[in-house]
Backbone as a ProteinNet text record, in pm:
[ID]
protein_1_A
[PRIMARY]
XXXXXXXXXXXXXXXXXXXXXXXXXXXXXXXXXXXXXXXXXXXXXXXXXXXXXXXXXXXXXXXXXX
[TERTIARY]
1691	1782.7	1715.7	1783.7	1720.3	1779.7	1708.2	1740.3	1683.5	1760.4	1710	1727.1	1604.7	1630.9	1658.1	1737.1	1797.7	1734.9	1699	1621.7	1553.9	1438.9	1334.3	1310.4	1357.1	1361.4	1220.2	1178.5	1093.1	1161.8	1279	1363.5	1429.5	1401.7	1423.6	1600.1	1619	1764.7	1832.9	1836.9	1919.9	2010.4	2127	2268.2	2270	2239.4	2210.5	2135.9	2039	1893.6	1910.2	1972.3	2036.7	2113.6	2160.2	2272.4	2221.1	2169	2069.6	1998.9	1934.2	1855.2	1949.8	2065.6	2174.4	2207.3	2250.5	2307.5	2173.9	2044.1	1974.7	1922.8	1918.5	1889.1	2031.5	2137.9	2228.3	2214.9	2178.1	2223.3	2098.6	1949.4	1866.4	1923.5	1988.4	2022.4	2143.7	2223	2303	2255.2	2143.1	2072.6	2006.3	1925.8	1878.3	1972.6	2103.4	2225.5	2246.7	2249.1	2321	2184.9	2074.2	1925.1	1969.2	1955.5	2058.3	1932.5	1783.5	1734.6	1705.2	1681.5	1704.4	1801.7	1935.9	2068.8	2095.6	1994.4	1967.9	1868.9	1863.7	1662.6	1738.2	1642.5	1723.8	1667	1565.7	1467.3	1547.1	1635.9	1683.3	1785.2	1864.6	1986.5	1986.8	1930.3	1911.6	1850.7	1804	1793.2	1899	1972.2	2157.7	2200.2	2237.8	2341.5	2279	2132.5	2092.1	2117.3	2146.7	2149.5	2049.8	1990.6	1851.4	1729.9	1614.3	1469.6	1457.5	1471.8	1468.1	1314.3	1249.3	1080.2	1024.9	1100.4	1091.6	1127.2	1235	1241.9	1199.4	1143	1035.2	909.6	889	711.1	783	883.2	904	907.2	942.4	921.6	752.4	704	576	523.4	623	580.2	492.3	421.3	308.4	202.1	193.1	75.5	48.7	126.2	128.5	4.9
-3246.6	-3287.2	-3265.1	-3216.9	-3182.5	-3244.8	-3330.7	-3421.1	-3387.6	-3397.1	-3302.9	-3424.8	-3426.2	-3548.5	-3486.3	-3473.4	-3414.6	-3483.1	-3622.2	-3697.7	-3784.1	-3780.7	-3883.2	-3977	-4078.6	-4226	-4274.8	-4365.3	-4500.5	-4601.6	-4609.5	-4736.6	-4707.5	-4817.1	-4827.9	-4913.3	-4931.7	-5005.3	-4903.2	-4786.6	-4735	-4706.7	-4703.2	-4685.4	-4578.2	-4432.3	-4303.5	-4309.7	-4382	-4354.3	-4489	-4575.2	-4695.5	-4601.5	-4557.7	-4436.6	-4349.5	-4260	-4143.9	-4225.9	-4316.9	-4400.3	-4483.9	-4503.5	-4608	-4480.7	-4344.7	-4248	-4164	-4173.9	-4118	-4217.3	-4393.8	-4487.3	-4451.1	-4422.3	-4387.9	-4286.3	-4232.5	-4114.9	-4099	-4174.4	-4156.9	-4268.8	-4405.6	-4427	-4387.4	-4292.3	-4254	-4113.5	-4096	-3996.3	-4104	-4187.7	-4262	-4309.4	-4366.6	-4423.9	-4304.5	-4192.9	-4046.9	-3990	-4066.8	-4025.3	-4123.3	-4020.3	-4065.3	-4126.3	-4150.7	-4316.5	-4366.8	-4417.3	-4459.3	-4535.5	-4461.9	-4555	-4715.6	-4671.7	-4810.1	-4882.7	-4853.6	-4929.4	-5081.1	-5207.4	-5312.4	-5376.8	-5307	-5387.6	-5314.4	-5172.6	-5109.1	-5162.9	-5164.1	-5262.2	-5387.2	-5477.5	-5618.9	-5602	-5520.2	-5440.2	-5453.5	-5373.9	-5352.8	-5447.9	-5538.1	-5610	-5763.4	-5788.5	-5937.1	-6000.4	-6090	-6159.5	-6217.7	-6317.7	-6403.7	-6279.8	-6352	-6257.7	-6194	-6058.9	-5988	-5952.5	-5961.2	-5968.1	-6091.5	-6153.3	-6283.4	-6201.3	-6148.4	-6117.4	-5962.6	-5897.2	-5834.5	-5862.7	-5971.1	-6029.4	-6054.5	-6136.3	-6184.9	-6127.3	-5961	-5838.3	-5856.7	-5846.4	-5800.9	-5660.8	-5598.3	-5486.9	-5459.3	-5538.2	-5554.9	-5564.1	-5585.2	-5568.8	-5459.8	-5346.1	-5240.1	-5105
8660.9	8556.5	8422	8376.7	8213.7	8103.7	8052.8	7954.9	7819.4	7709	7563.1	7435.3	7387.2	7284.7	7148.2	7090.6	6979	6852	6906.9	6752.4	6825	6763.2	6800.2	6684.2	6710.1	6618.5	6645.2	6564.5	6541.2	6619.5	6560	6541.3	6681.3	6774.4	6923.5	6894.6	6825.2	6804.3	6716.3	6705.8	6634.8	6780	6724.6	6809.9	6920	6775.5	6843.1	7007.6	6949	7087.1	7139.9	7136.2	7274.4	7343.5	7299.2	7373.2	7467.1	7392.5	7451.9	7571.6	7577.4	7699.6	7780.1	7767.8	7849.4	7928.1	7888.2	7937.1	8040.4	7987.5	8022.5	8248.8	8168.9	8276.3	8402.9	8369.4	8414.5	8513.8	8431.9	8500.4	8617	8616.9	8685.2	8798.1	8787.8	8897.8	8981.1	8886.7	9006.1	9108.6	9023.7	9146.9	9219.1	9227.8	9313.6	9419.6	9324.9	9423.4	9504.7	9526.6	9593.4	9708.8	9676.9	9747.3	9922.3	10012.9	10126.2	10223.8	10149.8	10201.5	10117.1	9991.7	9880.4	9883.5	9885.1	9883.1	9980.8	10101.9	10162.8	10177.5	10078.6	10021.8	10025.7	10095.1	10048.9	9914.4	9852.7	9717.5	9639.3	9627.2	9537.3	9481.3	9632.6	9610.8	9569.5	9573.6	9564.4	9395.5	9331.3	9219	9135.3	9195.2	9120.5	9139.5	9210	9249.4	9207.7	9271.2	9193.1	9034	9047.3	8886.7	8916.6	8997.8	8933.5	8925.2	8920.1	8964.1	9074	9048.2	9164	9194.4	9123.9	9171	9257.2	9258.5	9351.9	9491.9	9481.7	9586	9665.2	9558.2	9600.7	9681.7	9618.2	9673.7	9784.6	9822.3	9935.1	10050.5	10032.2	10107.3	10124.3	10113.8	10104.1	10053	9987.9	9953.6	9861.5	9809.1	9686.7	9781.3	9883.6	9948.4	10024.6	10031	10106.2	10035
[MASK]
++++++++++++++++++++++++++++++++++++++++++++++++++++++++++++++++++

């Protein structure tokens, strides 16, 4: 995927480049979402879909110790 930054800001709150990076985070998880073992990752999912701390429920995997 080829991604092209047309302006490179300082200013991490200018509109332009919230944009450019909302479109950019996007677009990297819907390739992740389309990655056909990825897509049933259960830390990925629980990722997207959790509202509390999802690093809680990372550790709880044990996958920090791997």
């Amino acid at each position: 995927a080829e991604f092209v930054w047309h302006k490179l800001s300082a200013d991490n709150m200018d509109p332009d480049f919230v944009e450019r990076r909302r479109i950019g985070l996007e677009n990297f998880l819907l390739r992740l979402a389309s990655h056909p073992i990825l897509c049933r990752d259960k830390i990925f999912y629980l990722f997207l879909t959790q509202e509390g701390n999802w690093k809680e429920t990372v550790n709880e995997t044990g996958f920090q110790l791997k």
